[in-house]
FIVO-755171 format. One record per atom (N, C-alpha, C, O): x, y, z. Coordinates in steps of 0.2 Angstrom, whole numbers, padded with zeros to 4 digits, always signed. Layout:
BEGIN
XYZ
...
//
This chain:
BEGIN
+0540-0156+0050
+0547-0157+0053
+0546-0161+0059
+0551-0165+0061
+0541-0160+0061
+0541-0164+0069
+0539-0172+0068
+0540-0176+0073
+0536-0173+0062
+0536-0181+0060
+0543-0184+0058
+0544-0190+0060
+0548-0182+0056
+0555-0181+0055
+0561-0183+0059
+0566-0186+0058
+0558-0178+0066
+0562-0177+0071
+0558-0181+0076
+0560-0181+0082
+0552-0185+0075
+0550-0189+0080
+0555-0195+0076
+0560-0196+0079
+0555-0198+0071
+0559-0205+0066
+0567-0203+0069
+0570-0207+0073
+0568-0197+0068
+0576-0197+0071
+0578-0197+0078
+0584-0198+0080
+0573-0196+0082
+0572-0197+0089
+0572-0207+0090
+0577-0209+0093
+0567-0210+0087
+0565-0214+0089
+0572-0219+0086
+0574-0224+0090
+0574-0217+0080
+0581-0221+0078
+0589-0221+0085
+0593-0226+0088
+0589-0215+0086
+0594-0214+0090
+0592-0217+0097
+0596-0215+0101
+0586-0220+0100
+0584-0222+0105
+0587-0230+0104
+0590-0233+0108
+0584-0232+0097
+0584-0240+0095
+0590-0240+0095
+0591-0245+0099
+0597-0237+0092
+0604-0237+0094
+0605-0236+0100
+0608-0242+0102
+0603-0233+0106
+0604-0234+0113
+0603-0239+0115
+0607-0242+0118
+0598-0243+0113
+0595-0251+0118
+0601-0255+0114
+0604-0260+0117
+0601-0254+0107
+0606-0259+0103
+0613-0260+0108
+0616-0265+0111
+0616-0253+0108
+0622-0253+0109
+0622-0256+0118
+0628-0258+0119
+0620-0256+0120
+0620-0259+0129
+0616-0265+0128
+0614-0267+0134
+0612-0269+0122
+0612-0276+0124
+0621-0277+0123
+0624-0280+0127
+0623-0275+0117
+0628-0277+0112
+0636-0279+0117
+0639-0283+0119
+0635-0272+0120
+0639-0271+0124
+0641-0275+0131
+0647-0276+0132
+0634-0278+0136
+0633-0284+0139
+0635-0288+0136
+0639-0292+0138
+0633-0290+0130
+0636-0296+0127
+0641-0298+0125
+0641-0304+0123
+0647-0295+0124
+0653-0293+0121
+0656-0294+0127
+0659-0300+0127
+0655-0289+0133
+0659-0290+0138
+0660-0298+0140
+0665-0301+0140
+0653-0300+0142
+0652-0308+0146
+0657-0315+0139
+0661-0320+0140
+0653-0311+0134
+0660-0317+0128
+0667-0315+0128
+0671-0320+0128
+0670-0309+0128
+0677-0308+0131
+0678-0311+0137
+0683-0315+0137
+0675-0312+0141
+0677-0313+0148
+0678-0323+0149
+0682-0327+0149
+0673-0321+0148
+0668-0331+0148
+0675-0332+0142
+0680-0336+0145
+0675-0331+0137
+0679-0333+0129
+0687-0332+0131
+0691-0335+0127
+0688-0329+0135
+0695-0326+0135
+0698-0323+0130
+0704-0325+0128
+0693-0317+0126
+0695-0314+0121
+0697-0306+0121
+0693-0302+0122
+0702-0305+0120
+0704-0297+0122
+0702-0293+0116
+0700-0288+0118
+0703-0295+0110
+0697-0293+0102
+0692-0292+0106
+0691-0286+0107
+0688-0296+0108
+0681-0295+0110
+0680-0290+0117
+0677-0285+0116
+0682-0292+0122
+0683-0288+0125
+0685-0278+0125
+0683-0273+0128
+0689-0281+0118
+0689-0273+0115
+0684-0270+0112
+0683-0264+0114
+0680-0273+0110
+0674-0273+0104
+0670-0269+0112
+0668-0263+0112
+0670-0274+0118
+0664-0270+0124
+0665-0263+0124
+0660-0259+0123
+0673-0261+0126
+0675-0258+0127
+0671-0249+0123
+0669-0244+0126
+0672-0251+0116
+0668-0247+0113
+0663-0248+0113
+0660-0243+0111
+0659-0252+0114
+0651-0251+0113
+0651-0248+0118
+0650-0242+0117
+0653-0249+0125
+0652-0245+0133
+0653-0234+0129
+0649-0229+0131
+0657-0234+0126
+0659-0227+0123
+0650-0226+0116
+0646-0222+0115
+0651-0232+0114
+0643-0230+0110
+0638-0229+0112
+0634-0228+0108
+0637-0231+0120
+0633-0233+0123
+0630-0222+0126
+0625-0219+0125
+0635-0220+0128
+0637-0213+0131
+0635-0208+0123
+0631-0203+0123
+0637-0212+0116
+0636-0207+0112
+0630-0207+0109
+0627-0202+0107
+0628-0212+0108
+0617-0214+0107
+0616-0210+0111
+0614-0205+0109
+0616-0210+0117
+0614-0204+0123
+0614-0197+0120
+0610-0193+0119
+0620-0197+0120
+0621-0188+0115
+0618-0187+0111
+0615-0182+0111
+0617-0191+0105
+0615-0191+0099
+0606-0188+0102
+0604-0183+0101
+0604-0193+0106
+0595-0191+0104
+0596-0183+0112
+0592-0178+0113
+0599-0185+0114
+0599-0177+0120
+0600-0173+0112
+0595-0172+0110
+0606-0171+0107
+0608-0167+0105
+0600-0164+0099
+0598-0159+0097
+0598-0172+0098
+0593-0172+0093
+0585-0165+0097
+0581-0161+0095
+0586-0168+0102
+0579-0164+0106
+0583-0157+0106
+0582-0153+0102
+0587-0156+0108
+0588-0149+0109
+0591-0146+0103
+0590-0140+0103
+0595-0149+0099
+0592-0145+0092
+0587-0143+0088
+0588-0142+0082
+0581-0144+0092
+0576-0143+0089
+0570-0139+0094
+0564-0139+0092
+0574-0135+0100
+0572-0129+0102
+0569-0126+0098
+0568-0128+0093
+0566-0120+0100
+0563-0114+0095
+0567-0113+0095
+0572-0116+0098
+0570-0104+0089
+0573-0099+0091
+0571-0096+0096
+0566-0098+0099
+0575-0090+0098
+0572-0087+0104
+0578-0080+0103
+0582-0079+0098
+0577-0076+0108
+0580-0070+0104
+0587-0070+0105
+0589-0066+0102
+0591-0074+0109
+0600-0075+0111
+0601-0081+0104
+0606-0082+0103
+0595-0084+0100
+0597-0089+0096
+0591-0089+0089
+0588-0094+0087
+0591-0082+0086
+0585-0080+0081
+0586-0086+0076
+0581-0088+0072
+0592-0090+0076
+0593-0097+0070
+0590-0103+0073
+0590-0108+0069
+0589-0102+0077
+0588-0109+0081
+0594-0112+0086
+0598-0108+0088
+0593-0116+0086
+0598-0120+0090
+0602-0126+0084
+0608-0126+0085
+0601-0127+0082
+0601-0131+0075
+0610-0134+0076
+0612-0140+0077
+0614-0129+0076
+0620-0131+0075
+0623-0136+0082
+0629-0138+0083
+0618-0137+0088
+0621-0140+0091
+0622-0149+0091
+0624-0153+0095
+0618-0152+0083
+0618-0156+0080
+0626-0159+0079
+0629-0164+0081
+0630-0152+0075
+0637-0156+0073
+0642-0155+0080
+0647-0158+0080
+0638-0152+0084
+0643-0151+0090
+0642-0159+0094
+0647-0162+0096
+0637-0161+0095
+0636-0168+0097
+0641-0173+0091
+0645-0178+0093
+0641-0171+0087
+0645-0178+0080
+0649-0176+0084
+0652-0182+0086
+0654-0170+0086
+0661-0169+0089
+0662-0173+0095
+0667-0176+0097
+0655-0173+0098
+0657-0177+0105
+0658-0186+0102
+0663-0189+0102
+0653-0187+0099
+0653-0194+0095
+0660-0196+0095
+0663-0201+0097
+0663-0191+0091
+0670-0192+0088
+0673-0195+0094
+0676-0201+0094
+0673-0188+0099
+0678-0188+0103
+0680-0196+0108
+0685-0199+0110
+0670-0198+0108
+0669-0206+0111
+0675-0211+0107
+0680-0213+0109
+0674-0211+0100
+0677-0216+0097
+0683-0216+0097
+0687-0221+0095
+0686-0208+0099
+0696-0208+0097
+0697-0210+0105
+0703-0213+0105
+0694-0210+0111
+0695-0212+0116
+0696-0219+0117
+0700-0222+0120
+0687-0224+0113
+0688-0229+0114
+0695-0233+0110
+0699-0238+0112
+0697-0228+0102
+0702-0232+0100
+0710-0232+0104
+0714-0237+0105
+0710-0226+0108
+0715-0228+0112
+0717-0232+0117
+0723-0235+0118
+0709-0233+0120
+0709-0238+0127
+0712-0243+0124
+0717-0245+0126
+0709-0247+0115
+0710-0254+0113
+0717-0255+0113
+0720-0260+0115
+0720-0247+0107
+0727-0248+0107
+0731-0250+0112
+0734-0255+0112
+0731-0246+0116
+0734-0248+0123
+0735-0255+0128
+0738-0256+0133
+0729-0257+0126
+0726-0263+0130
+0730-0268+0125
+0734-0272+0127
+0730-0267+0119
+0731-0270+0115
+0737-0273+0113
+0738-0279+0110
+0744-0268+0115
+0747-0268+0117
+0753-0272+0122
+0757-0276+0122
+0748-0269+0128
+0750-0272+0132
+0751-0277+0133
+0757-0279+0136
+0744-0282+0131
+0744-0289+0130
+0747-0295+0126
+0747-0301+0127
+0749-0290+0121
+0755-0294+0115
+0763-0296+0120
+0766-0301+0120
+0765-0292+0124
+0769-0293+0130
+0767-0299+0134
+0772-0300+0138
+0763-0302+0134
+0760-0304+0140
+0758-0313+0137
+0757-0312+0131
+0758-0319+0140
+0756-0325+0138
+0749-0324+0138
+0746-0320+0142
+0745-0328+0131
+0740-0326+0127
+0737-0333+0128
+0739-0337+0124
+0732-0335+0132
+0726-0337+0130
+0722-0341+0125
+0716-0338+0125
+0721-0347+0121
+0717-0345+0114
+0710-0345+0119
+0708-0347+0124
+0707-0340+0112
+0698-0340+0113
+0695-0346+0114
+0697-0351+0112
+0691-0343+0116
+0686-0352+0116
+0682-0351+0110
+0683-0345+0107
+0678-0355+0106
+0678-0354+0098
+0671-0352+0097
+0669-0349+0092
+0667-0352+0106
+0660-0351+0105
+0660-0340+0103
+0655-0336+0101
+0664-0340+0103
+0665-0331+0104
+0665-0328+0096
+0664-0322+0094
+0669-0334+0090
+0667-0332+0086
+0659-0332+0082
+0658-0327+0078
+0654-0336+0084
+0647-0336+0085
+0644-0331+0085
+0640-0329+0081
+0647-0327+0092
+0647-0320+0096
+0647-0315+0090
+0643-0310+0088
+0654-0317+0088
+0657-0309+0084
+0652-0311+0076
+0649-0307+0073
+0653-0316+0075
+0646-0318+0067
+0639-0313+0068
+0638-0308+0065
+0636-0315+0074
+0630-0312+0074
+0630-0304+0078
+0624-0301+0077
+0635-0301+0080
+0637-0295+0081
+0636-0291+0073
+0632-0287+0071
+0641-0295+0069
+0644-0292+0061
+0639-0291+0060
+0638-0285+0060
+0632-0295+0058
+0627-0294+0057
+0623-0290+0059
+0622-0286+0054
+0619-0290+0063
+0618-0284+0068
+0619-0276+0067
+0615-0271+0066
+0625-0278+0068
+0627-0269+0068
+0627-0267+0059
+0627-0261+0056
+0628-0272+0056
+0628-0269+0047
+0623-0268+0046
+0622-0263+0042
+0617-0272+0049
+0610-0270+0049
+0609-0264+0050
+0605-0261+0046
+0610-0262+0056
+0609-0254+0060
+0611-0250+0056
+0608-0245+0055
+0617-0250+0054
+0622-0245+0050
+0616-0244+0044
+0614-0238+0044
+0614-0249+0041
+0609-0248+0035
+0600-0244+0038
+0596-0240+0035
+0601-0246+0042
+0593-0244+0046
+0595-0234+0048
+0591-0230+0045
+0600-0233+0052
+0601-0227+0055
+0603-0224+0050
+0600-0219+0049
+0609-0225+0046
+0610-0223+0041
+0603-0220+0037
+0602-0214+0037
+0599-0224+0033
+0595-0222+0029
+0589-0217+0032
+0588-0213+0028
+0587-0219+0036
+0585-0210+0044
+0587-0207+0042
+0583-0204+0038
+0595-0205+0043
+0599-0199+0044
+0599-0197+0037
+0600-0191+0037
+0599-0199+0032
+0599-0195+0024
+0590-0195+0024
+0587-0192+0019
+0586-0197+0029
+0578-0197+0027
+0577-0189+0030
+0573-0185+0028
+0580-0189+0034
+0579-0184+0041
+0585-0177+0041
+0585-0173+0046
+0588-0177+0036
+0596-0173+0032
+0598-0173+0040
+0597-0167+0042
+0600-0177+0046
+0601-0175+0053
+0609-0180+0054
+0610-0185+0057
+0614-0174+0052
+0623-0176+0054
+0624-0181+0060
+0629-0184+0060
+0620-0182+0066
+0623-0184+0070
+0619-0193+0069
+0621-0198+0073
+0615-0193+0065
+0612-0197+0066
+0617-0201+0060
+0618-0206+0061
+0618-0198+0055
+0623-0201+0050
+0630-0203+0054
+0632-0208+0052
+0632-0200+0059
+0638-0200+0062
+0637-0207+0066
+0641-0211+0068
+0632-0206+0068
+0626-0213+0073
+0628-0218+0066
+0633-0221+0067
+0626-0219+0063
+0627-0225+0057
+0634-0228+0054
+0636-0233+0052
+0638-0220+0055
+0642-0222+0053
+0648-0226+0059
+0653-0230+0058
+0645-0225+0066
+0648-0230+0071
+0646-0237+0072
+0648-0239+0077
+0642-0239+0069
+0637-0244+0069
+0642-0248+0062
+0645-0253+0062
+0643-0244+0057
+0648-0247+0052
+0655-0248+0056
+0657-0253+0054
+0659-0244+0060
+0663-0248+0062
+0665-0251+0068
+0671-0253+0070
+0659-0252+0071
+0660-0258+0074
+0658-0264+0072
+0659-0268+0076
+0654-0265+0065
+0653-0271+0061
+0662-0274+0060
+0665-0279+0062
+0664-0269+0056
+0672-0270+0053
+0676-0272+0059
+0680-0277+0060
+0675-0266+0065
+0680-0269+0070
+0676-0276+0073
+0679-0281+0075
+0672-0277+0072
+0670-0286+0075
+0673-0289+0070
+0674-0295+0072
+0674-0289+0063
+0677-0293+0059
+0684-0295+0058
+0687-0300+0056
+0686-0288+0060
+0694-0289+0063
+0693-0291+0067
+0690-0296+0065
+0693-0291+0072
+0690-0297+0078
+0689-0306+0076
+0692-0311+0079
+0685-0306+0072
+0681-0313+0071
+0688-0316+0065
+0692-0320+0067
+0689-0313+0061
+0698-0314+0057
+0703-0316+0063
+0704-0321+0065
+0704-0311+0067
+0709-0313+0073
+0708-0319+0075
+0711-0324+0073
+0704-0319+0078
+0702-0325+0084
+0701-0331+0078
+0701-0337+0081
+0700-0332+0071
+0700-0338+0070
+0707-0340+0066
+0708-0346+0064
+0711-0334+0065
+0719-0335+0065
+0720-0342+0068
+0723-0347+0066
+0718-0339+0077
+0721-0344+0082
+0720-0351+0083
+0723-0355+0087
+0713-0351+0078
+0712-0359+0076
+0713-0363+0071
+0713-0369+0072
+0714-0359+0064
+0716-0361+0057
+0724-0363+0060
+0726-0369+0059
+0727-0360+0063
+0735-0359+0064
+0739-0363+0069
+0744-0365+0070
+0734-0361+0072
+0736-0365+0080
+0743-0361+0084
+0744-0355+0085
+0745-0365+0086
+0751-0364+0090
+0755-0358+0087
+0757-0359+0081
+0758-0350+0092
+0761-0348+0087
+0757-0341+0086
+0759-0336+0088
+0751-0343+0084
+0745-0339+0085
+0740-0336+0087
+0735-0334+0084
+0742-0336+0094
+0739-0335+0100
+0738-0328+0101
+0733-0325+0103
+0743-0326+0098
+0741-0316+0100
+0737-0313+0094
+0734-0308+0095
+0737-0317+0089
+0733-0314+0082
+0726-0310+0085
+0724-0305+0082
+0723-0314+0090
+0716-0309+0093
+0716-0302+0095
+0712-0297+0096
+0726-0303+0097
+0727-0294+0100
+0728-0290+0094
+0725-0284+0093
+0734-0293+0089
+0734-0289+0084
+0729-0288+0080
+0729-0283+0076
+0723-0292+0080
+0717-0291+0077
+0712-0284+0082
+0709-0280+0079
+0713-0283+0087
+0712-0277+0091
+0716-0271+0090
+0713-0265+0091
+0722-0272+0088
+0725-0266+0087
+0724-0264+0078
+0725-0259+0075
+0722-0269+0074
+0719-0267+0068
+0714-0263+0069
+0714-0258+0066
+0709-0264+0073
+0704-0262+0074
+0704-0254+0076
+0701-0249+0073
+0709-0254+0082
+0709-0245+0086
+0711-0242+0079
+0707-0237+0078
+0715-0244+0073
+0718-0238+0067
+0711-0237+0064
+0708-0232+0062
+0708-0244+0063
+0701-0243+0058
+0697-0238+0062
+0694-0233+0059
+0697-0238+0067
+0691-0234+0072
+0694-0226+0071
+0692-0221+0068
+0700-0226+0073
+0701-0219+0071
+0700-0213+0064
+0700-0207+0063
+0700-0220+0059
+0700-0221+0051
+0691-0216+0051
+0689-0210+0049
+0687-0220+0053
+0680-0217+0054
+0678-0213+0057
+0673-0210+0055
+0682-0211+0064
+0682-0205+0068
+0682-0199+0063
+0677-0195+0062
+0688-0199+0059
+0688-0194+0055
+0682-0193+0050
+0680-0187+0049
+0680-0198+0046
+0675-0198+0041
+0668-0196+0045
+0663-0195+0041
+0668-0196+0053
+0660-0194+0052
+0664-0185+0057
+0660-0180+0059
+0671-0185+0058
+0670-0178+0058
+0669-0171+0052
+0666-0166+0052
+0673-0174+0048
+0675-0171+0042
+0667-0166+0039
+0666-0160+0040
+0662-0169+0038
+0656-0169+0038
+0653-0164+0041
+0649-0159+0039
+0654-0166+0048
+0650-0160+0054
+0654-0153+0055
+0652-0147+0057
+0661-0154+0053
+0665-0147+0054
+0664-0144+0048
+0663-0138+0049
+0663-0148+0041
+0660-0142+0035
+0652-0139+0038
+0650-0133+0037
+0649-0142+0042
+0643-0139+0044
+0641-0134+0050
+0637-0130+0051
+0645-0136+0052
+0648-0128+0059
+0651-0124+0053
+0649-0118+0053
+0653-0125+0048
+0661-0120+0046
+0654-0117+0039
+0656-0114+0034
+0648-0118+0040
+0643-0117+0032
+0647-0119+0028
+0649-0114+0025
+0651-0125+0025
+0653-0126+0020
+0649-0127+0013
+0644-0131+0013
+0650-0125+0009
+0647-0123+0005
+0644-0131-0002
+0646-0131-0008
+0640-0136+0000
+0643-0142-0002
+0634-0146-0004
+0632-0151-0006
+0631-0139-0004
+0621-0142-0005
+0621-0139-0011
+0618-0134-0011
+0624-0142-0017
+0621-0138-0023
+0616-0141-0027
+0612-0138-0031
+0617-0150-0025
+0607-0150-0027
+0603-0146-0025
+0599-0145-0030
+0603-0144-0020
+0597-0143-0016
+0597-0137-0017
+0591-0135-0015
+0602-0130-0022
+0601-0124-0023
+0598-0125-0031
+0596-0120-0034
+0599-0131-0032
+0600-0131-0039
+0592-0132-0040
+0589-0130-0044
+0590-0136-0036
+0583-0138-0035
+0578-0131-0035
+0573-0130-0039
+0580-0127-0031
+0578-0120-0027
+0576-0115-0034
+0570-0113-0035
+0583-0114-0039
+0581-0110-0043
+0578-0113-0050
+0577-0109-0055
+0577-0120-0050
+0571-0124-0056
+0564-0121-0050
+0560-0117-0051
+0564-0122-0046
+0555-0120-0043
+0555-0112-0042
+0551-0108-0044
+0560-0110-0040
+0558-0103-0042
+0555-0098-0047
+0553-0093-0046
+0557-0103-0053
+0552-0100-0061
+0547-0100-0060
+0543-0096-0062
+0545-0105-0056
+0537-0104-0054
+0533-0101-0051
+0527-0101-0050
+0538-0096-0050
+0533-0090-0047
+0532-0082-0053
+0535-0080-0057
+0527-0081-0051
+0526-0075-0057
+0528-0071-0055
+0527-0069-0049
+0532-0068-0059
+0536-0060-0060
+0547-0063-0057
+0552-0060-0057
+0545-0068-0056
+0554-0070-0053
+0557-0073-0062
+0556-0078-0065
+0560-0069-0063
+0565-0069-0069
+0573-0073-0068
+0576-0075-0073
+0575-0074-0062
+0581-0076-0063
+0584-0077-0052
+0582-0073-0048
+0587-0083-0052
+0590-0082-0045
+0595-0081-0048
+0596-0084-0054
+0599-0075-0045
+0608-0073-0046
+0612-0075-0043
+0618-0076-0044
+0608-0077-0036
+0616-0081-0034
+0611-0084-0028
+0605-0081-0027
+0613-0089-0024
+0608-0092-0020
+0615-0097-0015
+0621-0100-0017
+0612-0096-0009
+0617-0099-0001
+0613-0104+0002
+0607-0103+0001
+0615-0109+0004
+0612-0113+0009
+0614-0117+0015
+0617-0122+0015
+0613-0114+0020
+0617-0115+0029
+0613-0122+0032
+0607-0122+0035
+0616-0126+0031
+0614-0133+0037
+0612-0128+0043
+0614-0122+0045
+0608-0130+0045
+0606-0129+0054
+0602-0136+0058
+0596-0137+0058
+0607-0139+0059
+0602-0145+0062
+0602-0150+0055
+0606-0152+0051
+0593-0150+0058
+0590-0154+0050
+0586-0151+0046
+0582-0153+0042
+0588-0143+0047
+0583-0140+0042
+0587-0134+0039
+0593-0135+0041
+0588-0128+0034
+0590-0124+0031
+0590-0117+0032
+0586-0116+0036
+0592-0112+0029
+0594-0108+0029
+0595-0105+0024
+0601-0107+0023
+0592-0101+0019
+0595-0098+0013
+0595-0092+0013
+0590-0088+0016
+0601-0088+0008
+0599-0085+0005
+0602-0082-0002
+0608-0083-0004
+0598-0078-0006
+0595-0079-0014
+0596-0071-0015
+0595-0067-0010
+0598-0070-0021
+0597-0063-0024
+0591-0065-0031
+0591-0069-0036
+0586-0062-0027
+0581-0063-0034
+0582-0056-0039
+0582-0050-0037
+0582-0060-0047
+0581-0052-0052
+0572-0054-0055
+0569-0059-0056
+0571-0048-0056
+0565-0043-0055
+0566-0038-0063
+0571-0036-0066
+0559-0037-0064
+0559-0032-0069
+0560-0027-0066
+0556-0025-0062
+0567-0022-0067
+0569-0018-0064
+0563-0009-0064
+0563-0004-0061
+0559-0011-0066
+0553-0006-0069
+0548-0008-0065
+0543-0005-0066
+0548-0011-0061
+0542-0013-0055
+0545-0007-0050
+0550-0004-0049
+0537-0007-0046
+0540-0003-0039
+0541-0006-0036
+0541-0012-0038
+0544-0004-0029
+0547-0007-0023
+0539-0014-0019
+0540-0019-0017
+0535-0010-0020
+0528-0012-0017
+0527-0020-0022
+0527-0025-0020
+0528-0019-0027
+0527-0025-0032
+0534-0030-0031
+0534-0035-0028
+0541-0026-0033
+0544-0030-0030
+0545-0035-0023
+0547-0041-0022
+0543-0029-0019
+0542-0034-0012
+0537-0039-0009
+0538-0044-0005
+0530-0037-0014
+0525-0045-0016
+0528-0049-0019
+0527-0054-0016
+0532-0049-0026
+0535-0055-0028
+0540-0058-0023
+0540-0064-0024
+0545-0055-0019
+0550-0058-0015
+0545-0061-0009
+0548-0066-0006
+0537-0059-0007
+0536-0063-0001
+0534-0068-0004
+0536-0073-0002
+0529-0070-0012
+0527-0073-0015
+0533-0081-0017
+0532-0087-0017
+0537-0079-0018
+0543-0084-0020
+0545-0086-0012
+0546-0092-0012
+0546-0082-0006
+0548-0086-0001
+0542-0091+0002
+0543-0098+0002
+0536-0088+0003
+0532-0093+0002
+0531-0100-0002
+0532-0105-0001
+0530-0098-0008
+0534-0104-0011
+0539-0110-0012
+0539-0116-0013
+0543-0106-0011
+0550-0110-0004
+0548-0114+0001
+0549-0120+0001
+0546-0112+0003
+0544-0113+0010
+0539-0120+0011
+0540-0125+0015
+0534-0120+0007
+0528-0125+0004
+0532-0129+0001
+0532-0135+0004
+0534-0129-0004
+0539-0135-0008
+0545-0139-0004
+0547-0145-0006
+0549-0134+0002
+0553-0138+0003
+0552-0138+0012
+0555-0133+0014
+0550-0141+0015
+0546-0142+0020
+0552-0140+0027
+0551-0139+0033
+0559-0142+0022
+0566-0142+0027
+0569-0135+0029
+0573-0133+0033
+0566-0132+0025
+0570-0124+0023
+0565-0120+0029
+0559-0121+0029
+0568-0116+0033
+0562-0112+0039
+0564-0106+0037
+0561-0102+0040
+0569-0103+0033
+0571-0097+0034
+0573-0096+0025
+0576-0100+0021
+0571-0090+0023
+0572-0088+0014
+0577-0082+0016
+0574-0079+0021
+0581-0080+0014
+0582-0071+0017
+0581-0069+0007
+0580-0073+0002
+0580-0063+0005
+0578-0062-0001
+0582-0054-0004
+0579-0049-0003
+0588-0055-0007
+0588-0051-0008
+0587-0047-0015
+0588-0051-0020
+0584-0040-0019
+0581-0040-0026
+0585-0036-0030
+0588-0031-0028
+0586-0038-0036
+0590-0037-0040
+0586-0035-0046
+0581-0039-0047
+0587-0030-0050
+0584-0029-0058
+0587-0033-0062
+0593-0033-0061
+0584-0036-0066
+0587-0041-0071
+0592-0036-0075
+0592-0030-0074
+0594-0039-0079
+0600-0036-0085
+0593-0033-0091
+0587-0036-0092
+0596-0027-0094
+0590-0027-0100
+0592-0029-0107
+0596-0025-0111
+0590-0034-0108
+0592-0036-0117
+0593-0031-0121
+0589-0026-0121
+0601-0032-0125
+0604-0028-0130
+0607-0022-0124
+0610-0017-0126
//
């Protein structure tokens, strides 16, 4: 696990440095560019910049030990970070909306054309990262890092609402000038749009939403392979962090002693345990199988 959690460590660090070049760079081409889309785009990287932070703070400290005020670990302070993530991005969508607004009121500017350059190699950029952090966060099963990917995904899409906008006001010309803002207030609804898809996720994980049936279904094909384990009868699986939590009703030759029984229940958790490297905890409860006829 700690090979794992050094990759997810080292991911949400690479998002921190990404997002505060990205964000320098946005800013000075908004300004320099006289683009309020772009400008918008800084605006949130400045909020991603705060949430890469959280991300790798929430990544170390969900990976505390247990201890005895916390026998599960720390684990769940994982989705609690994606909530703050969230929280970044429904703030940043506000600012834009608002700013966005404002400026549709207001004589507009056109951009200068070097800024769509700007927003081209941003789009790219961040689709990369979304593919990079993304593919971590399913390597490493760690929600905030997925939620980390999935903000990276939309501010590709919000730079392209952006790079759309701003070349409105070239294809069209006169007339066209504010297209860079409405291309900013497209962006605040899209950003909101994603807020929700990387909360959805981490509240089924605080709430043990019931949603790993591979991963159960995995459990009770390996579990044949312990001698004397006849049947899983019902089996649970609790996200914690990036690692698990189960527990299983094993059936048993009801004709065993307790003594026999309770070596097969340690024998199968061990088993567990070696096979799936993310699981730290088996709970085992023992059941007599049914008897034929």
């Amino acid at each position: 696990m700690q090979g794992l959690l050094s990759q997810a460590k080292r991911t949400a660090f690479l998002s921190l440095v990404t997002n505060t070049l990205l964000a320098i760079i946005k800013g000075l081409g908004g300004i320099l560019g006289h683009s309020d889309a772009l400008i918008a785009d800084a605006i949130e990287s400045c909020a991603d910049i705060f949430s890469s932070f959280l991300v790798l703070f929430g990544l170390q400290y969900a990976h505390k030990p247990a201890d005895e005020d916390h026998p599960y670990g720390h684990g769940k302070a994982e989705p609690l970070i994606t909530f703050a993530v969230v929280g970044f991005l429904l703030i940043s969508a506000t600012i834009i909306a608002v700013e966005s607004i404002r400026h549709l009121n207001e004589p507009q500017q056109q951009p200068e054309f070097f800024t769509l350059y700007i927003l081209a190699a941003i789009i790219i950029i961040k689709e990369l990262s979304y593919q990079y952090v993304h593919r971590k966060g399913v390597l490493t099963k760690s929600s905030s890092l997925k939620a980390e990917a999935w903000h990276h995904r939309s501010d590709a899409i919000s730079s392209l609402i952006a790079f759309l906008g701003i070349l409105c006001t070239f294809l069209f010309g006169k007339g066209f000038e504010k297209a860079d803002d409405w291309a900013a207030l497209v962006a605040s609804v899209f950003i909101v749009y994603n807020a929700y898809r990387i909360f959805r996720p981490a509240l089924g994980e605080i709430m043990d939403e019931h949603t790993h049936h591979e991963l159960i279904d995995d459990i009770r094909l390996v579990s044949k392979e312990v001698k004397g384990v006849i049947a899983i009868e019902k089996c649970w699986a609790r996200k914690n962090g990036m690692t698990y939590v189960v527990d299983l009703h094993l059936e048993i030759d009801g004709n065993l002693s307790v003594k026999e029984g309770h070596a097969i229940s340690h024998d199968l958790k061990d088993h567990l345990l070696a096979r799936f490297p993310f699981i730290t905890e088996v709970l085992i409860h023992i059941e007599p199988a049914p008897e034929n006829g």
